[in-house]
C-alpha positions as CSV (number, residue, x, y, z in Angstrom):
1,X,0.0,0.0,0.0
2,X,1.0,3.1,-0.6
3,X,2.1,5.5,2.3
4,X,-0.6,8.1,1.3
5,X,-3.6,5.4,1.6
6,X,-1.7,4.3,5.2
7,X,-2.2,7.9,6.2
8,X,-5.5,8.6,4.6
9,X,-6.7,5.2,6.5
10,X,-5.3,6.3,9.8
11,X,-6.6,9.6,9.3
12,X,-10.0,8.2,8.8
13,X,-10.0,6.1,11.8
14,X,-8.9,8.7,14.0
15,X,-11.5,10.8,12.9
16,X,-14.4,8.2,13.5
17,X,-13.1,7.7,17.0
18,X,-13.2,11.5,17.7
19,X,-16.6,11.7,15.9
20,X,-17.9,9.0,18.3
21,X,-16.7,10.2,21.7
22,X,-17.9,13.6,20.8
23,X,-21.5,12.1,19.7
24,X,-21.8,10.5,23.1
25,X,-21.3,13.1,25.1
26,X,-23.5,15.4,23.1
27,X,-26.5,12.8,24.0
28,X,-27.2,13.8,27.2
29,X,-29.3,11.7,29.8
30,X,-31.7,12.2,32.7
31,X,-32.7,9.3,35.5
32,X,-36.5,8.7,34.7
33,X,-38.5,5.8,36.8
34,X,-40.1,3.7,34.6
35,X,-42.5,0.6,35.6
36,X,-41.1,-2.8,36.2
37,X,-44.0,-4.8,36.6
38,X,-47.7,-3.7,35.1
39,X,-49.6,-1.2,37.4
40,X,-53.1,-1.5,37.8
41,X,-55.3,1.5,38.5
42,X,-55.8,2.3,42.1
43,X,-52.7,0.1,42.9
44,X,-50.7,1.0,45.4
45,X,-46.6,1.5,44.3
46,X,-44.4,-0.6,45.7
47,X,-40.6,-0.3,45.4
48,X,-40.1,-3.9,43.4
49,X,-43.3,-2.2,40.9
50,X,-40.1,0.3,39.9
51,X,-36.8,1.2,38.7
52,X,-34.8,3.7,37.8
53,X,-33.3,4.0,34.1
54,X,-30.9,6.3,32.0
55,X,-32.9,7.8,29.0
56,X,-31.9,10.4,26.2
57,X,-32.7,13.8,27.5
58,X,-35.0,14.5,24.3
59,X,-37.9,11.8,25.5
60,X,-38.3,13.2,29.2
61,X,-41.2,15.2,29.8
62,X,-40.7,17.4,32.8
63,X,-43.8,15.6,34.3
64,X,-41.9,12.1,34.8
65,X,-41.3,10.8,37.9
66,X,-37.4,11.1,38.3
67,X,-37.1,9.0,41.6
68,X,-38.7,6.1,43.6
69,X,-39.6,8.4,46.2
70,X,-41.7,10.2,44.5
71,X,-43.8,7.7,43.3
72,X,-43.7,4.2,46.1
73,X,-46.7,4.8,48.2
74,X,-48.6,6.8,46.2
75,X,-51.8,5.2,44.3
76,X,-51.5,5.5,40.6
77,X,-55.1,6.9,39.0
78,X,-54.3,5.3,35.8
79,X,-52.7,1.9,35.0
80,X,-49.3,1.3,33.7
81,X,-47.5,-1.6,31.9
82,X,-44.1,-2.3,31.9
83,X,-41.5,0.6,30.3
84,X,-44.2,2.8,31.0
85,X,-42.8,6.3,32.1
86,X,-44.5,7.6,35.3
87,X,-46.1,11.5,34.9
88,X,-46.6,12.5,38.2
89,X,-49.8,14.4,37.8
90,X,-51.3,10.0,37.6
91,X,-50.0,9.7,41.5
92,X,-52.4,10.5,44.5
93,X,-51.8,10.0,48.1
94,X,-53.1,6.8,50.0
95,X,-55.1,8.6,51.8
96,X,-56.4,11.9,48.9
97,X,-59.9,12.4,47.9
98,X,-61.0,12.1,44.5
99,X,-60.7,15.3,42.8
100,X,-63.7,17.0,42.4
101,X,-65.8,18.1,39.3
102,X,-64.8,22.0,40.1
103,X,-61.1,21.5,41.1
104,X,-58.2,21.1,37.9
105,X,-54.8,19.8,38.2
106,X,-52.1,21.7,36.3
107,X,-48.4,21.7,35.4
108,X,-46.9,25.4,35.4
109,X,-43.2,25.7,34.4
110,X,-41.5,27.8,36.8
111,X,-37.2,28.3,37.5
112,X,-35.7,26.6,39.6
113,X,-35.1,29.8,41.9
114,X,-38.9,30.2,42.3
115,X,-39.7,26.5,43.0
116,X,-36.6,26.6,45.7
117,X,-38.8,27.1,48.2
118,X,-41.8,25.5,47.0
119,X,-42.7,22.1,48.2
120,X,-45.9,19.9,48.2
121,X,-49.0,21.2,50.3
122,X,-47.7,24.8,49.5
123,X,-49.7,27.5,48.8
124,X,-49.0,30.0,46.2
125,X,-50.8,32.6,43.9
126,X,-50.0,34.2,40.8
127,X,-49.1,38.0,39.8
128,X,-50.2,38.2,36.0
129,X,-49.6,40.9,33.5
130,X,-50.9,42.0,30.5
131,X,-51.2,45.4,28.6
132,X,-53.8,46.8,31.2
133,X,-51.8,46.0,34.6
134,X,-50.9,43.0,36.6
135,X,-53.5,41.3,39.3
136,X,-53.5,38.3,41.4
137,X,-54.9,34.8,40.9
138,X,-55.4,32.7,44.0
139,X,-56.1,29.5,44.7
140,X,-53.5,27.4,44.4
141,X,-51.9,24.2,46.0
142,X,-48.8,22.8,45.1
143,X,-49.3,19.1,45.0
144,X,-45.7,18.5,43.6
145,X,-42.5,20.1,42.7
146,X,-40.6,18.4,39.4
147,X,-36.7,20.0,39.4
148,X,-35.8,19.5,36.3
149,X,-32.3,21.0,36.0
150,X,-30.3,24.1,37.4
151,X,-32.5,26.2,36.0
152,X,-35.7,24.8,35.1
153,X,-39.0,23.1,37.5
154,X,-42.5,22.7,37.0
155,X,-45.2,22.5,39.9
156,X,-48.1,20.3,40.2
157,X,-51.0,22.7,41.2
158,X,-54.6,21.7,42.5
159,X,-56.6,24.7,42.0
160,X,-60.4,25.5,41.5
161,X,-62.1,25.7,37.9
162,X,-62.5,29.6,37.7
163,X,-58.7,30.0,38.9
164,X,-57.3,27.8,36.3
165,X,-59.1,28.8,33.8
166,X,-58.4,32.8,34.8
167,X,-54.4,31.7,34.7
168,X,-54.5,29.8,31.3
169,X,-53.9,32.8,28.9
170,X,-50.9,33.7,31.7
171,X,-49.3,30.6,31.0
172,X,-49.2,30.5,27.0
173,X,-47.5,34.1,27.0
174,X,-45.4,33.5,30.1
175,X,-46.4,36.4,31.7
176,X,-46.7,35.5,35.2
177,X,-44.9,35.2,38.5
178,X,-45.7,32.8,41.8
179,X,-46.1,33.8,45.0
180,X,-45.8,32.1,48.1
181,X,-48.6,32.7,50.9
């Protein structure tokens, strides 16, 4: 072989190596719990019904159950087979009523700075603006606080019809802020 195909081959090779490395630590990937054995509705989580799993950052919703504490205990409202992901807004408490027909449950994506001192059984309002001022929507319980990252969370929220409803709009323009009361 010629010394020119030798260096063009080991050229090559190198360069595949360097392009593989630096593709694997471009996928990034976040801890997710994911169902080990099938979940029937109303079943209680137990921590052998579980695991945690490495998954490409690109498929995790920010609703998804990142650790077995925040999900054995807790009564799952809808069944899950096994590989299912678990969105936390599906958990209730042992003990929790049924929601009612004039109460929603909501995700609202917040930073991590304002969900720092957030945790569940909270209470918090919102301050929302708009062209004509800013006013206050209460009503609010935090069932659940997802970190997602360093900068990034989203909270769980219980809240009556009329206040969900009044905080929509709020949401799809990001023009809000939470309060803690």
């Amino acid at each position: 072989m010629s010394r020119i195909i030798k260096i063009a081959l080991i050229t090559a090779a190198v360069s595949a190596a360097f392009m593989l490395v630096f593709m694997q630590n471009i996928q990034k990937t976040e801890k997710v719990v994911v169902v080990e054995k099938d979940i029937p509705a109303g079943t209680v989580i137990s921590e052998d019904a579980v695991k945690v799993i490495d998954v490409p950052a690109s498929v995790v919703n920010p609703s998804y159950a990142r650790s077995p504490a925040d999900v054995v205990g807790k009564v799952v409202k809808d069944g899950r087979v096994k590989g299912d992901f678990i969105p936390v807004e599906i958990l209730t408490s042992k003990d929790a009523q049924p929601l009612s027909p004039d109460r929603a449950v909501m995700t609202v994506p917040v930073t991590s700075v304002e969900a720092k001192t957030l945790q569940s059984g909270s209470t918090v309002s919102f301050i929302v603006f708009d062209q004509t001022g800013s006013k206050v929507i209460e009503g609010f319980k935090v069932i659940s606080v997802i970190r997602e990252d360093s900068d990034k969370a989203s909270l769980i929220l219980d809240a009556d019809l009329n206040s969900a409803a009044q905080l929509v709009p709020y949401l799809k323009l990001n023009s809000f802020k939470v309060v803690r009361r």
